[in-house]
C-alpha positions in Angstrom: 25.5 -60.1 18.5 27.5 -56.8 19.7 31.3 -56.4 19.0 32.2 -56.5 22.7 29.2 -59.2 23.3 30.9 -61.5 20.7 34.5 -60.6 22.7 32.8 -61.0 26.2 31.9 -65.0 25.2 36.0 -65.2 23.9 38.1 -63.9 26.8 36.4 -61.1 28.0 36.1 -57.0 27.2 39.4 -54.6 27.5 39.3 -51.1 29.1 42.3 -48.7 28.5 42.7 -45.5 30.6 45.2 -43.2 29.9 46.1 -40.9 32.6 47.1 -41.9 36.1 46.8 -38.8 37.9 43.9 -38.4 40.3 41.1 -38.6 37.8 42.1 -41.5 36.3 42.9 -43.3 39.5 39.7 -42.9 40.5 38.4 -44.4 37.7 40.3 -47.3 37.6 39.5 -48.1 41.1 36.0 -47.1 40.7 35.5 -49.4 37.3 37.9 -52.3 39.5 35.0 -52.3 42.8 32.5 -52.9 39.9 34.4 -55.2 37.9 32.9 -53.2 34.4 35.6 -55.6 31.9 37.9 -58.5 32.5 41.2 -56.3 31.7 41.9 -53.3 32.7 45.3 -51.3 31.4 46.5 -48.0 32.6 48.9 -45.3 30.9 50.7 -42.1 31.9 53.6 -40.7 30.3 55.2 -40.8 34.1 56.0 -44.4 34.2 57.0 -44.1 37.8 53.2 -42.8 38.9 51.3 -44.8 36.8 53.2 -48.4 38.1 52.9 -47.5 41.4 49.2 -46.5 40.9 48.7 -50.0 39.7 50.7 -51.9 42.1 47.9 -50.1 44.3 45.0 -50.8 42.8 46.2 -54.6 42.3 46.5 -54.7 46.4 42.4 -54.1 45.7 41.1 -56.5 43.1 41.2 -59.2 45.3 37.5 -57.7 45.9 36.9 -57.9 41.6 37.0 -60.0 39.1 39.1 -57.8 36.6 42.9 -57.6 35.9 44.8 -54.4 35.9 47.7 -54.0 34.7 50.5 -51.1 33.3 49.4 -50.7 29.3 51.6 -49.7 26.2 50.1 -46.8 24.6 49.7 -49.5 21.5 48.1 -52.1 23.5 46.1 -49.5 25.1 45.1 -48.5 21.4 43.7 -52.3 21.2 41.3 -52.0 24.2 37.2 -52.2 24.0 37.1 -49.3 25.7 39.6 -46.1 25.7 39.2 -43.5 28.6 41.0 -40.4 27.8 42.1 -38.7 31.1 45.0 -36.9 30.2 44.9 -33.2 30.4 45.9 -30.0 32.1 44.5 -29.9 35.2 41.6 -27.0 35.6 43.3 -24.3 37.4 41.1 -22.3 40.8 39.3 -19.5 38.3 40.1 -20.8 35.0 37.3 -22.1 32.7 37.2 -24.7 31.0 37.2 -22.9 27.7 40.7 -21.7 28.4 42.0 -24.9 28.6 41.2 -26.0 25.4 44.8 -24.4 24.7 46.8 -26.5 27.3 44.7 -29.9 26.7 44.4 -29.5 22.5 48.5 -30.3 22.0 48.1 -33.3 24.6 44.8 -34.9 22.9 46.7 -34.8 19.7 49.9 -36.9 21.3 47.8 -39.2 22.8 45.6 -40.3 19.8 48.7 -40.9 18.1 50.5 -42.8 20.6 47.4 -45.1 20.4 47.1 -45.5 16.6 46.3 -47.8 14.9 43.1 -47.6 17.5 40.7 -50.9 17.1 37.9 -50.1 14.5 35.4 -51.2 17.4 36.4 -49.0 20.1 34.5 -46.8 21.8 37.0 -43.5 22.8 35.3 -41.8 25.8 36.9 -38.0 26.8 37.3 -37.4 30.5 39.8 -34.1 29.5 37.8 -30.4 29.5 36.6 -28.7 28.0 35.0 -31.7 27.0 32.7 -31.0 24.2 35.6 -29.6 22.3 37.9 -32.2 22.9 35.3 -34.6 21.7 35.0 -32.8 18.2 38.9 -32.9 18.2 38.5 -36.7 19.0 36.1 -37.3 16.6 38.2 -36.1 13.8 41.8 -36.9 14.9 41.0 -40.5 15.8 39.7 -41.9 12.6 37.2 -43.7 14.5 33.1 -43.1 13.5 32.2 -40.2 15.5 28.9 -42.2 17.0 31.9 -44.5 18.9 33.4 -41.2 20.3 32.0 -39.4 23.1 32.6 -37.4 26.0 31.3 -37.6 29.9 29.5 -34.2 28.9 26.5 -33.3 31.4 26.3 -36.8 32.5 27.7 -35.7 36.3 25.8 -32.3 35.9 22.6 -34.2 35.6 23.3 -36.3 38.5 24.1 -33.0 40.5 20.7 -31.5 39.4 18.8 -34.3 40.3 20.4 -34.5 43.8 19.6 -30.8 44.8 15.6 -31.4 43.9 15.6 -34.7 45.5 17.0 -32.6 48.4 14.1 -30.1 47.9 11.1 -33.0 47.8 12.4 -35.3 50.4 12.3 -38.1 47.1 15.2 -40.3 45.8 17.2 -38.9 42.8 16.2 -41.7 40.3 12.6 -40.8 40.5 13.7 -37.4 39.5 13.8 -37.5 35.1 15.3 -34.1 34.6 18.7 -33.2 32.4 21.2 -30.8 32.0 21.8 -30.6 28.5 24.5 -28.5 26.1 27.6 -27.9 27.7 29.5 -29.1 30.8 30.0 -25.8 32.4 29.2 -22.5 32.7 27.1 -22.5 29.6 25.3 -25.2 30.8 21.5 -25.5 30.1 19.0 -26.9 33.1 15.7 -28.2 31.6 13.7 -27.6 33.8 10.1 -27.3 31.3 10.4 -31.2 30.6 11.6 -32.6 34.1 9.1 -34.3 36.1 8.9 -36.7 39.1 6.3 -39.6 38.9 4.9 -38.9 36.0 4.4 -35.4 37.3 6.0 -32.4 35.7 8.7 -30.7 38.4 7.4 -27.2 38.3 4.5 -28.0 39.1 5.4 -29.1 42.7 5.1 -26.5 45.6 8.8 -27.1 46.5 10.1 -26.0 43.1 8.1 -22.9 42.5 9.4 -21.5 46.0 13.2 -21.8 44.2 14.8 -19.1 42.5 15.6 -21.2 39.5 18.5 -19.5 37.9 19.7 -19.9 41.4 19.2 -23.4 41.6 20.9 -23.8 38.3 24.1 -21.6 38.8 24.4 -24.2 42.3 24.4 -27.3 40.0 26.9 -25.5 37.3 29.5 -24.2 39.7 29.5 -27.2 42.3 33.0 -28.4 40.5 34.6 -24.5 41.2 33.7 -25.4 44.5 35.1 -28.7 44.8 38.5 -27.2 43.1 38.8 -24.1 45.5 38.3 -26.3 48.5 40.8 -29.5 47.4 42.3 -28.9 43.9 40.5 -31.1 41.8 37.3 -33.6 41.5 37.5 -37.0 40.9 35.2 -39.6 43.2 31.7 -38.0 40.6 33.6 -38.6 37.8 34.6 -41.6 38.2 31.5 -42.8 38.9 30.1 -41.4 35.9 32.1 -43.6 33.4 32.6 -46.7 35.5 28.5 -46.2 35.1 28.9 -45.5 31.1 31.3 -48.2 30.7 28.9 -50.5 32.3 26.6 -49.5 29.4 28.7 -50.2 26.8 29.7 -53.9 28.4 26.8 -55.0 28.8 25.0 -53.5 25.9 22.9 -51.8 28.1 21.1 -49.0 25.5 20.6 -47.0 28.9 19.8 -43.0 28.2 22.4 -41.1 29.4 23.4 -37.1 28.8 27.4 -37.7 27.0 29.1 -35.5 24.5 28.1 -36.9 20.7 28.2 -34.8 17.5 24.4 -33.2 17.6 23.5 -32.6 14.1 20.2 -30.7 14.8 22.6 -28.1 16.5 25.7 -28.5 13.9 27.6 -28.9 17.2 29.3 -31.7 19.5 26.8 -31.1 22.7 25.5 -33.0 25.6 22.5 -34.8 25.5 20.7 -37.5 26.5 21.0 -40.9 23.9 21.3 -44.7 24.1 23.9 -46.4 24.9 25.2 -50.3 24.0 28.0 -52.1 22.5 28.5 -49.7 19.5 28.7 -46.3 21.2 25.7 -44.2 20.1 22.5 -45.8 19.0 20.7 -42.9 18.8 20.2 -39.1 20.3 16.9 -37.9 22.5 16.5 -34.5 22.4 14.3 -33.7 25.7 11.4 -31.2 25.1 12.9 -27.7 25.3 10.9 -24.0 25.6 12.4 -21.6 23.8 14.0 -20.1 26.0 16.0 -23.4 26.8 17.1 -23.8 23.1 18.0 -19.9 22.7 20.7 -21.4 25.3 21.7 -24.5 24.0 21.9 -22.7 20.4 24.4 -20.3 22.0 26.5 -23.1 23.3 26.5 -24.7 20.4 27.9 -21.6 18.6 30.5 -21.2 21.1 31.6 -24.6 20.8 31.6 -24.5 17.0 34.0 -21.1 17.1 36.4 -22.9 19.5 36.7 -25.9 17.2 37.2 -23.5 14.1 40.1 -22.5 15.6 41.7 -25.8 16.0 40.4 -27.8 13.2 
């Protein structure tokens, strides 16, 4: 049986998030309309926001069968499940590379607010640039690194899926395709190995009228968009981990694109792998051309360089 199987059967699973702002609101009220764990504890270094935020989301879990309440960083430390949220906030122009500066000193006082962290956890990073921060996570949190992972391209894919569904008048979970690598502008499309139906996607009519690279810069700048027009995203990725948290309850071994330590590329990337009770049960890398991995492998160099610098 699963660690959080075992705990499920005695009392139910635990889910800490730490930060209350508007990111980690919406994932506490997104993971609350789904009741993803029987407890649900919420942190912020501004006590004032983070009570009122629950007071809130209690007025809603009438509708769910889970618990929230306000969380000490040391019971949040405790928790099944650890959602890190806290972080700069992405600024209109910046990238997320350059906020690896603002985000690394906050990372670091938030892992050891929560020490001694349960040896069964699974520490999930919300923060960007989010394959560095998982690498820092992964190394600061004394945790094994295949129970650390970041959201990665898990929203990215979800956006590239949704524009060809748009383009073949089909739903978006008949569309197999993944953005891989990074969660941002050196994001990688892969396009060679998507199909629909069984049917490889550039194959279809639709798709070879696209401009590809197009098509690709859409899906990798639709968060600057979101940000210019209202400051911040949130509802996608909140989805997102109330959907991975879901995974890790109920064991679901479900592949998903998260951030995990890659060792084919010596690099913490996105890609696809399974998911269940103990993080990371193993990594699928999707058939690539080469021009596909020339971009991942520069990612991956890029994110190694960053992570240099800091560990």
């Amino acid at each position: 049986m699963s660690n959080l199987a075992a705990v499920a059967r005695h009392g139910g699973s635990k889910m800490a998030i730490i930060g209350a702002g508007s990111v980690g609101s919406s994932i506490a009220f997104a993971c609350l309309m789904r009741s993803v764990v029987s407890e649900l504890l919420i942190n912020d270094f501004n006590t004032k926001v983070c009570e009122g935020q629950v007071l809130d989301l209690q007025d809603a879990a009438f509708v769910s069968s889970t618990k929230v309440r306000v969380g000490t960083p040391k019971e949040c430390g405790q928790a099944d499940i650890i959602v890190i949220t806290a972080g700069a906030r992405q600024r209109p122009g910046e990238t997320r590379d350059e906020l690896v500066l603002r985000n690394e000193d906050i990372l670091k006082s938030v892992l050891d607010g929560l020490q001694p962290i349960k040896p069964t956890a699974i520490l999930m990073l919300v923060a960007n640039p989010v394959n560095v921060l998982t690498c820092m996570a992964q190394k600061l949190s004394g945790l094994p690194p295949h129970q650390v992972i970041g959201t990665g391209t898990f929203l990215d894919s979800v956006r590239f899926r949704v524009a060809m569904k748009d383009a073949l008048k089909v739903s978006e979970t008949s569309v197999h395709a993944y953005v891989v690598g990074d969660h941002g502008d050196k994001q990688v499309a892969v396009w060679s190995s998507a199909t629909v139906g069984g049917k490889p996607l550039l194959t279809f009519e639709e798709v070879k009228s696209l401009d590809l690279k197009k098509e690709a810069e859409k899906v990798a700048h639709k968060a600057y968009a979101i940000i210019d027009l209202k400051g911040a995203t949130a509802f996608g990725i909140a989805a997102v981990v109330s959907d991975l948290a879901l995974c890790i309850t109920l064991n679901k071994l479900s592949v998903i694109p998260v951030s995990t330590y890659c060792e084919r590329f010596k690099a913490c990337l996105s890609f696809p792998v399974s998911l269940g009770a103990c993080g990371v049960e193993r990594i699928v890398y999707p058939d690539m051309n080469a021009d596909e991995v020339a971009m991942v492998e520069a990612s991956a160099e890029s994110t190694r360089q960053t992570c240099s610098k800091y560990l």
